[in-house]
N, C-alpha and C positions, 0 to 999 in steps of 0.2 A: 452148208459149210458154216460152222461155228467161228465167230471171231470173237478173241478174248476182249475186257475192257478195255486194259493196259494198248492195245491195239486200236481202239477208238479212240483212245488219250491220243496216241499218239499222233493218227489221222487229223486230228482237228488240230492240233497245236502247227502241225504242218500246214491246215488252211489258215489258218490266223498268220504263222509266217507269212506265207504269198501274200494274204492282204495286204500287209504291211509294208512290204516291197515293193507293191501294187502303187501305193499311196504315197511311199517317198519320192519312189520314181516319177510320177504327178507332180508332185511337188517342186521338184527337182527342174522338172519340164518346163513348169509354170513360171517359175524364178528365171530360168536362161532368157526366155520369153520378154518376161521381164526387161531384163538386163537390154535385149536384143533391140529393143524398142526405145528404151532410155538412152543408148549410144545413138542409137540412130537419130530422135531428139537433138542429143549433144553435136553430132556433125551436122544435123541442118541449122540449127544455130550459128555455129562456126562459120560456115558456110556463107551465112548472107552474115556475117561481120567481118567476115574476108572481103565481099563485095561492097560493102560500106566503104570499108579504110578505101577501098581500090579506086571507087567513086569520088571521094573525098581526094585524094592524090592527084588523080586526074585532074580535079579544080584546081585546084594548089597549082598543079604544071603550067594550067593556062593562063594565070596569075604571073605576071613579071616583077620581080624579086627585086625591089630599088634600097633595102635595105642596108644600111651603111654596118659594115659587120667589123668596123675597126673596135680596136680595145678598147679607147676613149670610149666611143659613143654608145657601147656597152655595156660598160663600167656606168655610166652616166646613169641610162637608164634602167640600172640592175637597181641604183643608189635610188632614182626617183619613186620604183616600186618599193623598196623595201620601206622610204619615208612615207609613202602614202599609205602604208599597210599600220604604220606606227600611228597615224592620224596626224601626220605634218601637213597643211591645206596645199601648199606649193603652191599657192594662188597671186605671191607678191613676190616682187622683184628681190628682196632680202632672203626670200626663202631659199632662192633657187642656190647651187653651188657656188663657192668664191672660187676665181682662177686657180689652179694647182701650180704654186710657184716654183717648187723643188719638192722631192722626195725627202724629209731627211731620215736617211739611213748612213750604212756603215761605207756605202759607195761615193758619200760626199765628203769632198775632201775638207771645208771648212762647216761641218755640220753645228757644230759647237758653238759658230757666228747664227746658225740661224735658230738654236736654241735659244742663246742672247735677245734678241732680236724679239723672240717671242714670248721672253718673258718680260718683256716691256711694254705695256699697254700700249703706249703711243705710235709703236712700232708695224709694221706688218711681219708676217704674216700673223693673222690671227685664229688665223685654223693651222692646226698643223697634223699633219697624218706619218705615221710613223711604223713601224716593223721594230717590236722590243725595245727602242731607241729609248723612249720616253716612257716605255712600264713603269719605272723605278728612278728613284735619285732626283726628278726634277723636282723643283718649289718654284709653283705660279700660281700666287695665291688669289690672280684674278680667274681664273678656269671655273668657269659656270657649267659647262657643257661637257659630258665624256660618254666616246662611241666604241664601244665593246665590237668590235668586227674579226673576233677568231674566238676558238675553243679554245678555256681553260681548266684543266685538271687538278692544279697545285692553290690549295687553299692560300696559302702564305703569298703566292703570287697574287693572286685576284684580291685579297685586302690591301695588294702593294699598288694593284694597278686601282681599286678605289680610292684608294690615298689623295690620287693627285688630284681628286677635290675637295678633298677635304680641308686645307687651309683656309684660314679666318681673312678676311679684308674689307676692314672698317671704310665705309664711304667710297667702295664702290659705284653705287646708282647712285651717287650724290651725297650730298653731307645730311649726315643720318640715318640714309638707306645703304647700310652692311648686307656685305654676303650673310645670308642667313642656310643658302639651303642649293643644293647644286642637282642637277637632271643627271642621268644615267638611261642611256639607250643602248642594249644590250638583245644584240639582234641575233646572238647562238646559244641563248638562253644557258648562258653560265648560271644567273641565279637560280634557277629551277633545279638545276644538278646539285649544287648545292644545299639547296632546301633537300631535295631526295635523300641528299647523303651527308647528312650534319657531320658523323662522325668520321668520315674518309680522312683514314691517315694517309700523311705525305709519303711517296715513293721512296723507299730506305736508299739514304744513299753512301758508299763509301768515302766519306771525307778525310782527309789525313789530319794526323794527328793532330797538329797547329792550327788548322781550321777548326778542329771539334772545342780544341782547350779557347781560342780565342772565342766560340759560339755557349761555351760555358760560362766562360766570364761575364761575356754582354746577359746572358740569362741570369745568374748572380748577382749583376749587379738591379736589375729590374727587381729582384724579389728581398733586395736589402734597401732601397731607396725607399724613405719613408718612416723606415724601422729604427727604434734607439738604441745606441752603445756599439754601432757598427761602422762608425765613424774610418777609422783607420785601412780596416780591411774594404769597404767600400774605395778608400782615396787609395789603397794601394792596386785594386783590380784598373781602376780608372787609368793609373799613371802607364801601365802596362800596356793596357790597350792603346792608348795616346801613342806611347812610345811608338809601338807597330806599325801604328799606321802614319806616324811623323816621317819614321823612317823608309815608306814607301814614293818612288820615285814617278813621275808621268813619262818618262825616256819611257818605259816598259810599256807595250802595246795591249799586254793587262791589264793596267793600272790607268789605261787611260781612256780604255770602256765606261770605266764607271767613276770619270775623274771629277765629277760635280760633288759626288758622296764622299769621295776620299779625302777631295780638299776641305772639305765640311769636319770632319772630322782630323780632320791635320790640325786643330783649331783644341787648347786642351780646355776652352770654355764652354766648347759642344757634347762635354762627357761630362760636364756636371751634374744635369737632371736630360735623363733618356727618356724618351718618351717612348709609347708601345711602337708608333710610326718609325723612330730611330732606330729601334732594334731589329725591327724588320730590314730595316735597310741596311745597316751593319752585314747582317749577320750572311742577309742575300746575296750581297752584294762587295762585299770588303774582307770577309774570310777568307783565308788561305791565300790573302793576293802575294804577290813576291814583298820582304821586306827586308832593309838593308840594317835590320834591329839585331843585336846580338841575343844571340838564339840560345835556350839551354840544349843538353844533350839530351836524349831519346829519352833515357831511364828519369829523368829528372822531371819532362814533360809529362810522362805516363803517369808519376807519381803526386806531382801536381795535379792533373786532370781526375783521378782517386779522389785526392782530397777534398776538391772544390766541389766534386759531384756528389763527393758524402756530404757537406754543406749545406747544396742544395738541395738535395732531399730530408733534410734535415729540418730545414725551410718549410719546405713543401707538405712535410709530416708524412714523407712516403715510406711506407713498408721496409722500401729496396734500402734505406739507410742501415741498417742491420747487417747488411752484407758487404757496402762497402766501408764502414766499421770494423767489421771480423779483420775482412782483407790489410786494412791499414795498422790493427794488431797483430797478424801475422806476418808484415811486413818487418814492423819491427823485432817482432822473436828471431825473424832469422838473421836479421843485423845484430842481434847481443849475439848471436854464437862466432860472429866474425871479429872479436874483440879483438885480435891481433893486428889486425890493418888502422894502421894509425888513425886515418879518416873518421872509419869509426868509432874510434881508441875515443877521437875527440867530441863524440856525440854522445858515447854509450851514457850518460848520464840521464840523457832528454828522451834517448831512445827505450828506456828502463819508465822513463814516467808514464810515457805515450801508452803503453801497456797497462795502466792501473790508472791513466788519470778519465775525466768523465768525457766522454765524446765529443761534445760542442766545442773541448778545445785544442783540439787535436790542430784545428786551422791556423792557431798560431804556432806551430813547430814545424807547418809542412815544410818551412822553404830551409833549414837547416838536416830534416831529416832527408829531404830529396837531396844534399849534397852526398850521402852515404848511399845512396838509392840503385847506382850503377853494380854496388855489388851482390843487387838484390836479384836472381834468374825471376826473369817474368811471364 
């Protein structure tokens, strides 16, 4: 019998197939194998670590438990680990905790006496522990010591809560030894978050409208203090603000959260020169509170808050001034086409220049332009 080539081609390519099948299937085998053995490993591992803990347990049981598991005594020693971790010796009698005389939070009824109190050297308490009470608005310019014991996220908050050592107090340790320099113990490593994330912006938040214009002005005023020929509009943002917060009452159980800052500012001597600390506090703290200040109407704030914030980016040399520019010449083109409304009747002169005059002084017309403002659709 004759068999052709193509036929011996073919024979062998079929043996070379089976090999190769031959050999996966090995492989194949080889690897389960494997696998089969390396589980088996893993459960007798498992196995005597199960019998470990169980062993271990067992001790523990026969072990009688005299451990005092109240809050106190746990809180105590959560506080003495966490300072010995910090490198506090706790080897002397000063080291250890001072009595806890009160809480002060929002549950005390005269919390505000023992704020007093503790901002008096001579006084007790000299430690005070607090929940948001004391983040913000206090001045005790003898505070050497501040203990960070929660997570913060809000940048603007955490330069409020290092604030409160930041105050200068000449003769301190004695005559001639000034506060020079204050400790920070910071045990939920807010610095570290921080350093990771320099540029974390603040949580956007919906403010109304009187809180945004009042958070403009204190920012206006911080970027003209200092500067010349801004004299007027500087004294006239200041008096405003004054005004607002004069006008704000302690009856209101708003106003009287954060009544150390307000009455601080009830004062029209403490808006002369702002400090970056003031403005923070202001801005966190005293915006938007209830005020018994006569208000403008809606269109006239809107138009206001335009203008000041074209100002400040003006200021600033931001880009965005361009647009609120346009905005504020297109405010007025559409006030010249309503020449018949007396109002306007009585402006259209200012409102004809505001369109051709040079931008920077647009600021001196907003408070006449914003009387015609209402009949501008926003």
């Amino acid at each position: 019998m004759t068999i052709s080539a193509s036929t011996v081609d073919q024979i062998k390519r079929l043996r070379d197939d089976h090999e190769a099948v031959k050999t996966r299937a090995k492989q194949t085998e080889e690897a389960r194998f494997a696998s089969d053995e390396g589980r088996a490993t893993l459960e007798a591992e498992l196995a005597a670590l199960r019998a470990e803990i169980l062993a271990i347990r067992k001790a523990n049981q026969a072990i009688p438990d005299t451990h005092d598991y109240s809050e106190a005594a746990t809180r105590d020693a959560f506080i003495d680990l966490l300072l010995a971790e910090a490198g506090w010796p706790l080897d002397q009698p000063r080291d250890r905790e001072f009595p806890v005389q009160r809480m002060i939070d929002d549950s005390v009824t005269y919390a505000q006496n023992l704020i007093d109190d503790f901002s008096e050297m001579e006084k007790a308490p000299h430690i005070a522990v607090s929940v948001d009470v004391l983040d913000t608005g206090i001045d005790v310019p003898e505070v050497v010591n501040l203990v960070f014991f929660k997570i913060v996220r809000s940048k603007t908050k955490f330069w409020q809560m290092i604030g409160r050592g930041t105050r200068l107090r000449p003769d301190l340790f004695g005559p001639g030894q000034d506060k020079e320099v204050f400790q920070i113990f910071d045990f939920c490593q807010n610095f570290e978050f921080f350093n990771q994330n320099p540029e974390r912006a603040e949580p956007p938040m919906g403010l109304p409208i009187g809180a945004r214009l009042f958070n403009t002005r204190v920012e206006l005023i911080g970027e003209l203090q200092g500067l010349d020929g801004h004299d007027g509009l500087l004294s006239d943002l200041s008096d405003q603000l004054h005004d607002e917060v004069a006008h704000m009452t302690l009856d209101n159980f708003l106003v009287r959260q954060t009544r150390r800052t307000v009455e601080k500012f009830q004062q029209r001597l403490a808006w002369e020169k702002l400090t970056l600390e003031d403005r923070l506090d202001v801005t966190s703290q005293v915006a938007g509170l209830p005020s018994a200040a006569e208000d403008d109407d809606l269109p006239a704030k809107q138009f206001d808050l335009l203008v000041l914030g074209a100002i400040l980016r003006l200021l600033q040399t931001d880009p965005a001034f361009a647009q609120y520019s346009a905005r504020i010449r297109q405010i007025a083109s559409d006030l010249e086409r309503l020449d018949n409304i007396p109002m306007v009747k009585q402006q259209l002169t200012l409102i004809l220049e505001v369109q051709t005059t040079p931008s920077g002084r647009i600021c001196r017309q907003r408070t006449s332009i914003a009387c015609a403002s209402p009949y501008v659709r926003w």
